[in-house]
C-alpha angles and dihedrals in degrees: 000000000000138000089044111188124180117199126193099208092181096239108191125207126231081271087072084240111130102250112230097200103071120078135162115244115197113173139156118243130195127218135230112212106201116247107243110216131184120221138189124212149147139237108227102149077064099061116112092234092197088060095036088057087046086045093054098039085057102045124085092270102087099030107042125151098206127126108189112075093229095059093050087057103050093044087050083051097048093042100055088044092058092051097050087051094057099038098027108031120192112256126199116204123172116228132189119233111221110200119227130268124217090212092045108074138123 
């Protein structure tokens, strides 16, 4: 808050006595617009694990007919990868970031 100005506009009661409890407030107040963010993630806890295991017992991981050991990595990579995708898609949400308050706390 900022430019606080406090008034006395003299209000008087149905006495006819000037009441002292009563003031005018007139400020200025910023605004803090929330920062809007996208994030990825997966659903794991989501996964049929009984489907995911068949899954990985018939990809290529576990039967692959390659004989250099970069090539089994990065078939073991690919594969797993693969495998995520299809049982555990990447979702993208937007959130908003709410900035913290020093009156707000637990």
């Amino acid at each position: 808050m900022s430019d606080v100005e406090v008034t006395d506009h003299e209000l008087i009661d149905h006495l006819g006595k000037m009441s002292r409890d009563h003031f005018a407030m007139k400020f200025t107040a910023g605004i803090i617009r929330p920062i809007h963010k996208t994030v990825s993630f997966r659903k794991l806890h989501a996964i049929n694990m009984d489907t995911f295991n068949r899954a990985i017992i018939d990809s290529i991981i576990l039967h692959p007919f390659i004989s250099s050991v970069d090539e089994l990595a990065n078939a073991y990579n690919n594969g797993l990868h693969s495998l995520v995708n299809k049982h555990a898609p990447l979702c993208t949400k937007i959130i908003v970031l709410r900035p913290s308050f020093p009156w707000y706390s637990n």
